[in-house]
Structures are given as structure tokens and as C-alpha cells.
C-alpha positions in Angstrom: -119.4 -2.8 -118.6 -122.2 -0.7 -116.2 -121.1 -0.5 -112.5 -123.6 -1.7 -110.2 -122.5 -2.2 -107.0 -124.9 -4.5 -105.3 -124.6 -6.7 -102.4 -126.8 -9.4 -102.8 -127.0 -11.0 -99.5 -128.9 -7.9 -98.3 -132.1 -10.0 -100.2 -134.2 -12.5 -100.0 -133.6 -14.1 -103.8 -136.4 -14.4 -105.9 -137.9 -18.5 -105.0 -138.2 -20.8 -107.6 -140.2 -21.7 -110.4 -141.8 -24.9 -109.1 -145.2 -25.4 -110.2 -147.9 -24.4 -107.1 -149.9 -27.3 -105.3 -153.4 -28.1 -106.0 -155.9 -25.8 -104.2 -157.2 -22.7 -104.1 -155.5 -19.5 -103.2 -156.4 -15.7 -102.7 -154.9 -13.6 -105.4 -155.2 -10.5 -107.1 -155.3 -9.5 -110.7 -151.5 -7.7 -110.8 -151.2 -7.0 -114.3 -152.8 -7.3 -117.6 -152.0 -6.5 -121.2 -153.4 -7.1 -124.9 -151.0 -9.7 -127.0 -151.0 -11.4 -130.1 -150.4 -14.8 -131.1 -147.9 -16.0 -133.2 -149.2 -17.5 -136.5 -148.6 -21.1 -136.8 -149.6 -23.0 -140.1 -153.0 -22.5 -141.2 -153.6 -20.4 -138.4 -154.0 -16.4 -138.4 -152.8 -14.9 -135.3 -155.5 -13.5 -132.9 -155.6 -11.0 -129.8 -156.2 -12.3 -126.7 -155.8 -10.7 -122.5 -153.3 -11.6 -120.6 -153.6 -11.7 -116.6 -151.1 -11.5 -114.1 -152.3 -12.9 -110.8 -150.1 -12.6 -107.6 -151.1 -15.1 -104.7 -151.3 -12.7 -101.3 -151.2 -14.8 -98.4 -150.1 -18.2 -97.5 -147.1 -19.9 -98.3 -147.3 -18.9 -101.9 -147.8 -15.3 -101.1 -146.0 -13.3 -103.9 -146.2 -16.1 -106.5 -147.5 -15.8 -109.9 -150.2 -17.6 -111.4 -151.3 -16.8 -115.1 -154.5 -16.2 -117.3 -154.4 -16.3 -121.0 -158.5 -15.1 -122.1 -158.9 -15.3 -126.0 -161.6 -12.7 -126.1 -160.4 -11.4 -129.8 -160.3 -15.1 -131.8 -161.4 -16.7 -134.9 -162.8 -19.8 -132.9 -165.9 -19.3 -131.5 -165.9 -21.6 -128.8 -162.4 -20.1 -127.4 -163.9 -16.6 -127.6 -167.4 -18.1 -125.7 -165.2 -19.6 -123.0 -162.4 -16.4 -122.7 -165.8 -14.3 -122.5 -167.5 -16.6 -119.8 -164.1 -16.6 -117.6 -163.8 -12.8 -117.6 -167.4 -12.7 -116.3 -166.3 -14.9 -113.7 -163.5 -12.3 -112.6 -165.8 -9.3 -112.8 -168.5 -11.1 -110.5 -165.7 -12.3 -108.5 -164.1 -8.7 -108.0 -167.5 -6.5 -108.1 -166.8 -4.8 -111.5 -169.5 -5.9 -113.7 -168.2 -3.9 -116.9 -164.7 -2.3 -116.3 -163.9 -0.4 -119.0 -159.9 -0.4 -118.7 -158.3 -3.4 -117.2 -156.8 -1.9 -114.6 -159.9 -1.2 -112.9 -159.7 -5.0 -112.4 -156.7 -4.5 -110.5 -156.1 -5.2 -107.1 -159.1 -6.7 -106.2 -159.1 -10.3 -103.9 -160.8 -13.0 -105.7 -160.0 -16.4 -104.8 -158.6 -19.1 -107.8 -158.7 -23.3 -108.0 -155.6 -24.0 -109.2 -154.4 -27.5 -111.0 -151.4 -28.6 -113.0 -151.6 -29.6 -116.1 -149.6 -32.5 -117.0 -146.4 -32.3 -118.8 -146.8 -32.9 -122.6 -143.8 -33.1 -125.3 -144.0 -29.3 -126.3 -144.2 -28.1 -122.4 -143.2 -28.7 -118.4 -146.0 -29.4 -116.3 -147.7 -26.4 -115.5 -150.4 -24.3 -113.2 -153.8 -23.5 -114.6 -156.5 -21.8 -113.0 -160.0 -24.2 -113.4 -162.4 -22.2 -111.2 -162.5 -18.3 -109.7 -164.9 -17.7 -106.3 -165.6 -14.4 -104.5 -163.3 -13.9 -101.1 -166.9 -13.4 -99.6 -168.5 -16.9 -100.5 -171.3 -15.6 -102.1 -171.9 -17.4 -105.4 -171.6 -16.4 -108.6 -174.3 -14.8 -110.6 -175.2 -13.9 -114.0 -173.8 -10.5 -114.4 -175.9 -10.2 -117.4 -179.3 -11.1 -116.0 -179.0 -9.1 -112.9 -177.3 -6.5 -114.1 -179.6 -3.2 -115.2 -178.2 -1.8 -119.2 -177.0 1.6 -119.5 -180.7 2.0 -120.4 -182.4 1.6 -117.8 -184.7 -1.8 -118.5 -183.3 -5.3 -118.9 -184.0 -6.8 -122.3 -187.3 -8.9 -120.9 -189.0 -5.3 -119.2 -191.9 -3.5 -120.7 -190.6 -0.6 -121.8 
């Protein structure tokens, strides 16, 4: 058996997992990686980003709140809806078209969070239902306002 000599009253232990309270909380993306779902019957398994988000202020401040954005899917309306949220973030966070995920790091963006009711497969559960810039400002089309690589939007003379 590893020795490890540790006293455990020297820290604060980790709280617990009870589900946040409804409202809206500053966070910042902490971690992200690429997974794959598991495939179910009938189903192929499909890619999709997962984001870490850590709450930094308040009462919650170091608590973890989840994203699961299925950017990579066979369903068309899950990748329309993963795409739509992840323009969200990048308005949210001022990085219209991060090429690595960590450049989304970091960066305070504020997050409505709900509970989703329990069901027989899961516990009752946070889920994020709206993202907001820590500034107010609203939210904007990244895609109308944004200038392409080339120079002209898609509507200019060229």
C-alpha cells in the first residue's frame, strides 16, 4: 500500500454535490475536451464538446456547472442548436472564431442556470438555458457583423 501521509484537517473538504439554485452566475469556461458518445440501439455514436464551467464569485464560487455541445452529430437540429450555443459563448467571451478551445478559456461570461427535473434514468440536475456578456451588452450575430477572412461580408460588392 502507497504511503501518503496527509492530514486532512489542514483542508477545507471538497462541498457537496447538491444541485445549484436557479439564477444566474459569473463563470468561466475551465476546461473543454472532444468526446464520444456511447452507441445505444439504432444509434451511431457521435463527437460532441464538452465544457467545464467554474462559477467565480458568490456563494457558489468554485462550483461546477456543465456544457455538453453536439457540434459533430447525425441530427441536424442537435448540431443547429450545439452550433447556435457556441456562438453564444464566443459573443459572450469576445472570441468570435477561436481556433483551439482553450482560447475560450478563462474568460467571464455570465450563465442562467435551471434544474432539470429528476427523471427515472437520472437525479435532478443543473443545466445552463441562457449565456449573457459580464458587460450587458447584448448579443449579436457574430456572423452578420463579423468581417470574413476576405475582407467583404457575403452581401458587399466586391
Amino acid at each position: 500500500m502507497p504511503e501518503i501521509n496527509f492530514d486532512s484537517t489542514t483542508f477545507e473538504p471538497i462541498g457537496s454535490f447538491e444541485i445549484l439554485p436557479v439564477g444566474e452566475y459569473t463563470v468561466i469556461i475551465s476546461g473543454s475536451e472532444y468526446k464520444t458518445t456511447k452507441p445505444k440501439e439504432g444509434r451511431v455514436a457521435s463527437n460532441y464538446l464538452s465544457l467545464t464551467f467554474t462559477v467565480v464569485d458568490g456563494e457558489a464560487k468554485g462550483r461546477k456547472l456543465f456544457a455538453s455541445l453536439h457540434i459533430d452529430n447525425p441530427n441536424n437540429d442537435a448540431k443547429e442548436i450545439a452550433k447556435r450555443t457556441l456562438s453564444a459563448i464566443c459573443a459572450c467571451i469576445d472570441t468570435p472564431r477561436p481556433k483551439m478551445t482553450e482560447e475560450m478559456h478563462n474568460k467571464p461570461l455570465i450563465v442562467k442556470v435551471a434544474i432539470r427535473a429528476a427523471n427515472g434514468q437520472f437525479d435532478a440536475q443543473n443545466e445552463i438555458k441562457a449565456y449573457k456578456r459580464v458587460d450587458g451588452k447584448p448579443l449579436t450575430p457574430s456572423a452578420a457583423n463579423a468581417v470574413p477572412a476576405t475582407g467583404k461580408r457575403p452581401w458587399e460588392k466586391k
